[in-house]
Structures are given as C-alpha cells and as structure tokens.
C-alpha positions as CSV (number, residue, x, y, z in Angstrom):
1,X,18.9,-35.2,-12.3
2,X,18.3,-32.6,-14.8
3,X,14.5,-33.2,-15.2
4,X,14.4,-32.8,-11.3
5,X,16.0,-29.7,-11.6
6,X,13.4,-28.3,-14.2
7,X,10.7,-29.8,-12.6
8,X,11.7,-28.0,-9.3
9,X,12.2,-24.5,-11.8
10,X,8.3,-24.9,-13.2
11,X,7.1,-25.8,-9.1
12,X,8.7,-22.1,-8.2
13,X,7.5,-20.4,-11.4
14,X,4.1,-22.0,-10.3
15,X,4.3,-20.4,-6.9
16,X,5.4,-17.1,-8.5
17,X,2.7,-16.5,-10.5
18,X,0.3,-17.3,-8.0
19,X,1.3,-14.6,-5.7
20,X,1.5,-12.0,-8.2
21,X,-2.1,-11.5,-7.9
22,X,-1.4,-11.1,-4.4
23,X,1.3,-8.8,-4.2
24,X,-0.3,-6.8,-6.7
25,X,-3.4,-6.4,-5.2
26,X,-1.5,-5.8,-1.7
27,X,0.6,-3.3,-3.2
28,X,-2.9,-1.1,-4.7
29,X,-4.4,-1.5,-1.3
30,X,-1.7,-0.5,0.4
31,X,-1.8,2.6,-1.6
32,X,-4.9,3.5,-1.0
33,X,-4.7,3.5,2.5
34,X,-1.5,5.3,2.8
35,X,-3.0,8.2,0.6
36,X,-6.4,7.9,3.0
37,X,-4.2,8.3,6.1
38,X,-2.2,11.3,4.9
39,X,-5.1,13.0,3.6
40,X,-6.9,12.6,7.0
41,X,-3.7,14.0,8.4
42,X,-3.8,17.0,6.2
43,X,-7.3,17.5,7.0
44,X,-6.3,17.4,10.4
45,X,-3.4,20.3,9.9
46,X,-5.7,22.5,8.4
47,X,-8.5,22.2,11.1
48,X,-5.7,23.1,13.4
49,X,-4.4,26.2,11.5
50,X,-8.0,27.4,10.8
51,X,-8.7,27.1,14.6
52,X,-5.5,29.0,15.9
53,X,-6.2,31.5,12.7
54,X,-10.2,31.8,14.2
55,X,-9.1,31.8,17.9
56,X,-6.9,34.9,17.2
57,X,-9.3,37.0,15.6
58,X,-12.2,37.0,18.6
C-alpha cells in the first residue's frame, strides 16, 4: 500500500516537471503577444489622434 502510494507521488512529480517546460514557455509567449497586440493598439490611437490633429489644421 504505501509503496503504491509513493510510486503514484513520483508518476505526478514526473508529469509535473514535464510540463514546466511547457507552461513556461507558454507563459513567455503569451507575453510577447499580449505586449505585440497592445503596442499595435497604441500605434493605432496615435494614428488616430495625429489624423483628427492633421484634419483640423487644413
């Protein structure tokens, strides 16, 4: 019973370290497209503001 019970402990700790790769690398990527998609969005606001800014002037 007991060595079933740390033989099940070691499978899960297996499967954990496994994924950390994973998650880790999810995690960085997911990073980098979040900043990427906010900084095309700021780019985006300040096309619009220069625009209405340039529109005004003529």
């Amino acid at each position: 019973m007991e060595t079933e019970r740390i033989a099940e402990a070691f499978n899960w700790t297996v499967v954990f370290l496994m994924a950390m790769p994973y998650l880790t690398l999810a995690g960085c990527l997911g990073w980098i497209v979040y900043r990427y998609t906010r900084a095309q969005k700021t780019r985006e606001d300040r096309r619009t503001r220069l625009h209405i800014v340039r529109k005004g002037e003529c």
